[in-house]
Backbone as CSV, one residue per row, in Angstrom:
resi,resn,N_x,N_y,N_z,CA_x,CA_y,CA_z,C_x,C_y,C_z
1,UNK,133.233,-116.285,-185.284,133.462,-116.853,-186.595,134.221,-118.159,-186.418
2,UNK,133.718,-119.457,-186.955,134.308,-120.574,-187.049,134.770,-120.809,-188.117
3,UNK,136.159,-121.179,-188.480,136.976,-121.061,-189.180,137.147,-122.865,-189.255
4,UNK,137.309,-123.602,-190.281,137.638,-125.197,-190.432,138.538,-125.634,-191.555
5,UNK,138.554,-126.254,-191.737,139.410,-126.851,-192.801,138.368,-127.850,-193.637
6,UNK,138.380,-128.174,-194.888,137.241,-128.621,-195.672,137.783,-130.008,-196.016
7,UNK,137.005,-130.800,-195.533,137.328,-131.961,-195.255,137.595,-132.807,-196.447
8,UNK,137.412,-132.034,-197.691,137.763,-132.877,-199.290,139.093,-132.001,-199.530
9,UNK,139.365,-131.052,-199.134,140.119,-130.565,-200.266,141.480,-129.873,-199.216
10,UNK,140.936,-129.986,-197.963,141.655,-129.298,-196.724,142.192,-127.901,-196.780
11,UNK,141.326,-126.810,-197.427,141.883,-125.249,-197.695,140.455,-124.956,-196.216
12,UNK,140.904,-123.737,-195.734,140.133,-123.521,-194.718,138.955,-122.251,-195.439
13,UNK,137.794,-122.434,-194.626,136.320,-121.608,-195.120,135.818,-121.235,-193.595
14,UNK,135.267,-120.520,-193.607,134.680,-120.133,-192.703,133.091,-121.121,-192.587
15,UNK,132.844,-121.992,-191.393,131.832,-122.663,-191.095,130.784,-122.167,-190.499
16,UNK,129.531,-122.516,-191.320,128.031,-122.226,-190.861,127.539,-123.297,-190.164
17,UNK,127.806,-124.149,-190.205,126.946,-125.351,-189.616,126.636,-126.364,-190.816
18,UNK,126.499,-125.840,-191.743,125.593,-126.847,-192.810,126.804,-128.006,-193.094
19,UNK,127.493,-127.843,-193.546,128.494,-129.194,-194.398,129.878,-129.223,-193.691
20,UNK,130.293,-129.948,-193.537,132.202,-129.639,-193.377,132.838,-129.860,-194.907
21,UNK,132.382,-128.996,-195.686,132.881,-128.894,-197.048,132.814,-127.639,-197.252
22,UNK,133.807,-127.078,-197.920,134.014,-125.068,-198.191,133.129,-125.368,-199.702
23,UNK,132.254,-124.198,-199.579,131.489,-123.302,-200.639,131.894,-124.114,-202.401
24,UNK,132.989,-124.258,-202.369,133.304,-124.904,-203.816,133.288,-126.222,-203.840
25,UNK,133.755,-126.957,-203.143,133.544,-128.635,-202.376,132.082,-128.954,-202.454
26,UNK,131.567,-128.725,-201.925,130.071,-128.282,-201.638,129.492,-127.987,-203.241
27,UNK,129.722,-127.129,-204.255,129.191,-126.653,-205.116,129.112,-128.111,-205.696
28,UNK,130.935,-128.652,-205.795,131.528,-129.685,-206.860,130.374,-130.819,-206.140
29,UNK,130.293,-130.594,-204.854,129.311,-132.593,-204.471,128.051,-132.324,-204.911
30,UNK,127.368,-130.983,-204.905,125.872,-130.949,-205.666,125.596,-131.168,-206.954
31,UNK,126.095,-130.837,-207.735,126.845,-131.348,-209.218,126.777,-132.818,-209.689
32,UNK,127.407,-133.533,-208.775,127.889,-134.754,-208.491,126.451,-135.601,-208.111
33,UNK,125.593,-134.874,-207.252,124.335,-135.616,-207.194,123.040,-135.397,-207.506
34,UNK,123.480,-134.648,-208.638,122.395,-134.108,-209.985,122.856,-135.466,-211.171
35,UNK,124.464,-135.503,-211.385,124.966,-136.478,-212.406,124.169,-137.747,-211.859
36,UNK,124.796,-138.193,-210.549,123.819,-138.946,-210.424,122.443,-139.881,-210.545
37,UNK,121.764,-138.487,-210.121,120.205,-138.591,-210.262,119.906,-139.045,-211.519
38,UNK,120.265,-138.144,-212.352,119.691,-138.229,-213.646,120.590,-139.440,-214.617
39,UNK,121.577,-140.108,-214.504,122.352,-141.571,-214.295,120.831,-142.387,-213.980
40,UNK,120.571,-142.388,-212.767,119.408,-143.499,-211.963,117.955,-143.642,-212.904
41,UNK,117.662,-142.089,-213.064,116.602,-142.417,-214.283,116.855,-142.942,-215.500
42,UNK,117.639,-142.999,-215.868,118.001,-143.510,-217.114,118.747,-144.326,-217.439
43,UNK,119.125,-145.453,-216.258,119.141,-146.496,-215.968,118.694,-146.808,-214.606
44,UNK,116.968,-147.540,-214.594,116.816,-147.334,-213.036,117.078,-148.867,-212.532
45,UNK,117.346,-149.849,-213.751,117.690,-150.963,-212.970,119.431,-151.257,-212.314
46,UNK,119.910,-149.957,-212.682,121.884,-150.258,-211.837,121.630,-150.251,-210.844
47,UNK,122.805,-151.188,-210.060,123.160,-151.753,-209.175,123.601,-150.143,-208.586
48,UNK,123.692,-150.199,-206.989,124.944,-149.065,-206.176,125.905,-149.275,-207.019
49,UNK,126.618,-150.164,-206.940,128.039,-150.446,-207.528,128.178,-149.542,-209.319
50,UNK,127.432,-150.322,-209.886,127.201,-149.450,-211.009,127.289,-148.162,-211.384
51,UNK,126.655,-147.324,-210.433,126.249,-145.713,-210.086,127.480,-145.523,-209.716
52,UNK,127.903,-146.043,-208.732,129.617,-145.830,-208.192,130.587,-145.199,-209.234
53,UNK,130.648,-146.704,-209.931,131.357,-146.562,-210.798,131.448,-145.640,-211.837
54,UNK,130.224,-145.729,-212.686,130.270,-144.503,-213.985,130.045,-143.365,-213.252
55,UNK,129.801,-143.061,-212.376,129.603,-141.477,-211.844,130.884,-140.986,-210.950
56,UNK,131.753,-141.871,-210.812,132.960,-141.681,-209.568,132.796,-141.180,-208.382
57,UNK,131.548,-141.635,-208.025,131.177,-141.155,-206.509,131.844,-141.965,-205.708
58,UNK,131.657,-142.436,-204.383,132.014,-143.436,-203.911,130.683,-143.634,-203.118
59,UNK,130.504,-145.490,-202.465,129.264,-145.626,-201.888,128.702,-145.279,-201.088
60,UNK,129.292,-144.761,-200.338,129.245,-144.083,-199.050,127.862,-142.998,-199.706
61,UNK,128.722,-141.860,-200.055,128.085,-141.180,-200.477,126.504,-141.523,-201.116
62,UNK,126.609,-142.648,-201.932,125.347,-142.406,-202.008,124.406,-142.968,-201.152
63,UNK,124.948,-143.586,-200.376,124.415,-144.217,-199.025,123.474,-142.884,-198.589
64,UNK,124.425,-142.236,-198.328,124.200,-141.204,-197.577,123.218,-140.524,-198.383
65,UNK,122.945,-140.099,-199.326,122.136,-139.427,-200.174,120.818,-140.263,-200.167
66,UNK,120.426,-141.162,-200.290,119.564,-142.002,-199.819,119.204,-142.045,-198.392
67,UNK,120.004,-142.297,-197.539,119.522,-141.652,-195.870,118.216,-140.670,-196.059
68,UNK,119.363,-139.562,-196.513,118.787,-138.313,-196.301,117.463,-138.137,-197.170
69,UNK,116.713,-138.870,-197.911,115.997,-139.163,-199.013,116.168,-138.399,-200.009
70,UNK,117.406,-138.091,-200.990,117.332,-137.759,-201.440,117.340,-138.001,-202.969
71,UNK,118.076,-139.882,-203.018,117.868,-140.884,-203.882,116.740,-141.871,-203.439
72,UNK,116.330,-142.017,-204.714,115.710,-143.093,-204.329,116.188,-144.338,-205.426
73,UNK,116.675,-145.531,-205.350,116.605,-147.025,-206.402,114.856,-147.648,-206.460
74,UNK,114.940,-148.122,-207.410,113.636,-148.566,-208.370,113.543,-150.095,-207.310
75,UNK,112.806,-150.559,-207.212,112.702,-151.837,-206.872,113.159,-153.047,-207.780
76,UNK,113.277,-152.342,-209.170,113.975,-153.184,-209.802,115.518,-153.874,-209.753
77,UNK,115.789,-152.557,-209.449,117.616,-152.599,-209.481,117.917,-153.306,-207.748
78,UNK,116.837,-154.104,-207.290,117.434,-154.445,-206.178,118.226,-154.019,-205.240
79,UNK,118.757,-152.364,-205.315,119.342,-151.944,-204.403,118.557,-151.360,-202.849
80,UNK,119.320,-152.161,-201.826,118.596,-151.717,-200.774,118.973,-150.850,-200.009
81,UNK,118.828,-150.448,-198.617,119.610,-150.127,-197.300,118.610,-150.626,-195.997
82,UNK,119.086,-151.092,-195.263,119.092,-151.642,-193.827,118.166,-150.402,-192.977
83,UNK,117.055,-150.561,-192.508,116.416,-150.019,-191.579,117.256,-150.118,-190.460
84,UNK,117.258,-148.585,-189.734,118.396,-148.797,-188.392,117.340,-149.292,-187.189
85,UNK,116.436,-149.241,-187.504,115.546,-149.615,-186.369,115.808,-151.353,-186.187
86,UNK,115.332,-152.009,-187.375,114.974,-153.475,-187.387,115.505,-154.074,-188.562
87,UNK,116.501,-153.025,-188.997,117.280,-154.091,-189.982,116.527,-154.487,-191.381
88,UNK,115.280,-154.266,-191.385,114.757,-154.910,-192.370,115.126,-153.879,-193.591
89,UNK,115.263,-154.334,-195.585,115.343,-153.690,-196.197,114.414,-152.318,-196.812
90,UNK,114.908,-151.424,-196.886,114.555,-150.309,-197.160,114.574,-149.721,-198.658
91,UNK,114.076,-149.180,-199.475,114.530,-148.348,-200.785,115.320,-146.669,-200.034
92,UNK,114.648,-146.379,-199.074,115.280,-144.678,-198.985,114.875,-144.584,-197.856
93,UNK,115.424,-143.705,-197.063,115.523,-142.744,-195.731,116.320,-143.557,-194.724
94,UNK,115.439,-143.905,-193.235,116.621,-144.084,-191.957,115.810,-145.383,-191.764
95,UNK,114.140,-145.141,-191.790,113.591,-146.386,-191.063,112.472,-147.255,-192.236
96,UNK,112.008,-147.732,-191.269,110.928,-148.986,-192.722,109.785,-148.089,-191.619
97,UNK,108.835,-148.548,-192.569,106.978,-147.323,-192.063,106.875,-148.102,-190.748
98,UNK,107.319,-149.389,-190.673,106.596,-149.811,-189.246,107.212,-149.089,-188.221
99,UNK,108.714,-149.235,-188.174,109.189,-148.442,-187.382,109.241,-146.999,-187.091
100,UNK,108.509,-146.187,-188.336,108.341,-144.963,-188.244,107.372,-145.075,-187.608
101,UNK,105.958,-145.685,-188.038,104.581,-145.637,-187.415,104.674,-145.860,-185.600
102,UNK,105.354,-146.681,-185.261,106.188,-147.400,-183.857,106.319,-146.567,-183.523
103,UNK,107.603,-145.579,-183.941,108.337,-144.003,-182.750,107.303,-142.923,-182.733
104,UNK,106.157,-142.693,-183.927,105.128,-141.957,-184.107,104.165,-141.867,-182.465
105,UNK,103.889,-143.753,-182.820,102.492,-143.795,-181.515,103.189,-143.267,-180.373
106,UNK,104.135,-143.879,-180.095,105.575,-143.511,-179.220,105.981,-142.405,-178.520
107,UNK,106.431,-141.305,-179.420,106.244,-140.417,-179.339,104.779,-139.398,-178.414
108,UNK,103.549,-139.782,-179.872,102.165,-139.122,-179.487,101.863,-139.566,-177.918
109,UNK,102.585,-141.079,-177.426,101.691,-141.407,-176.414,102.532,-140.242,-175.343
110,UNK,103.971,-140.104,-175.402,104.264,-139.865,-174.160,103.909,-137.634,-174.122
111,UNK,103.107,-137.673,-174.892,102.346,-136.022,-175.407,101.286,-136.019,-175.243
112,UNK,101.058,-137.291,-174.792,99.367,-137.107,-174.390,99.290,-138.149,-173.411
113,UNK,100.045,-138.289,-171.744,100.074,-138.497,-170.917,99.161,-138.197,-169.764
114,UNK,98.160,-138.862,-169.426,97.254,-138.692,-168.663,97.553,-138.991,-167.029
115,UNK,96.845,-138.379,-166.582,97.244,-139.024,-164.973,95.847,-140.350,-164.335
116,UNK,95.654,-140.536,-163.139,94.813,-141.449,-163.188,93.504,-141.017,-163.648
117,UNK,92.868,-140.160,-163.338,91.400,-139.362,-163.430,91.202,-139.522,-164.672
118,UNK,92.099,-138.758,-165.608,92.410,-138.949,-167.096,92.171,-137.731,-167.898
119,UNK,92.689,-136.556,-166.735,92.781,-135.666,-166.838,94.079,-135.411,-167.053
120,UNK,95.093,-134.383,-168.556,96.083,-134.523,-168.908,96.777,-133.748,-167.509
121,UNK,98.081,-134.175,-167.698,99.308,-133.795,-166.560,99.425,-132.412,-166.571
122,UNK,99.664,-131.973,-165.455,99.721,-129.891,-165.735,100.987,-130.410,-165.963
123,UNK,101.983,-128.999,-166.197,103.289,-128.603,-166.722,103.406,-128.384,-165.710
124,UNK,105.149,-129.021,-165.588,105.893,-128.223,-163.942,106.489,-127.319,-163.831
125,UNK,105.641,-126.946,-163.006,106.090,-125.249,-162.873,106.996,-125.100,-161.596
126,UNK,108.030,-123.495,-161.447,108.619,-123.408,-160.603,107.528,-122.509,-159.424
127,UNK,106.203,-122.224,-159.878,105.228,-121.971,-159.064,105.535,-120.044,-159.504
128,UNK,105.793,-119.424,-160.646,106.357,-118.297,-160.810,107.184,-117.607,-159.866
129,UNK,107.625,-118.324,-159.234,108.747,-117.089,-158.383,110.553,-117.186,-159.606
130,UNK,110.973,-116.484,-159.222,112.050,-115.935,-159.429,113.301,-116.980,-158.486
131,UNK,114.186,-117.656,-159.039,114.864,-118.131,-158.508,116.281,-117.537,-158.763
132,UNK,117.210,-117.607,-157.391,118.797,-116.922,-157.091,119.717,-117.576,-156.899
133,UNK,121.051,-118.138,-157.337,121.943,-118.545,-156.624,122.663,-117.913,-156.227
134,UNK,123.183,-118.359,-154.933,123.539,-117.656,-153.840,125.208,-117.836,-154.259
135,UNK,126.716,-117.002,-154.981,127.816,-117.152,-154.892,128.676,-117.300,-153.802
């Protein structure tokens, strides 16, 4: 059992993995990005700053909520975020499509690695034996 301290409110919860926020922290930030959301539709041209403000989030946060795609801004409201790949502007998630499409081929190529013949690579095997270290 992992035991933490909750990083908004500092009372200790027992940790699963999911948040470093205890069960009520956690309840209060989902709350918080429902107000949000429904803030953005119904004004979809505000600024971050804007949203900030009348909702008392801070930016971070919704940074972060956007990362994770879970906001998205209108193209109107000019709000962006920075592709970590290439910098270029983004509406939502981590990367812009080129750079997704990029780590994609990327990815597929080094999964479908051929040798010269062009026959795919076997898997390395320890040849099935049973291996011992010796103490």
């Amino acid at each position: 059992m992992d035991v933490r301290n909750c990083k908004k409110c500092n009372q200790l919860f027992n940790y699963t993995g999911d948040s470093n926020l205890c069960p009520k922290c956690t309840r209060e930030m989902e709350e918080k990005f429902f107000q949000v959301r429904d803030y953005i539709r119904d004004n979809p041209t505000a600024s971050m700053t804007a949203v900030a403000e009348e909702n008392d989030v801070p930016i971070q946060q919704l940074k972060k909520w956007v990362r994770q795609e879970r906001l998205t801004f209108t193209k109107e409201s000019g709000v962006t975020i920075d592709c970590e790949a290439c910098g270029k502007p983004i509406l939502t998630g981590r990367y812009c499509k080129e750079c997704l499409g990029s780590m994609r081929n990327g990815f597929n190529s080094m999964y479908q690695a051929k040798d010269k013949e062009g026959k795919p690579k076997p898997k390395i095997s320890s040849g099935g034996k049973m291996r011992f270290i010796n103490n």
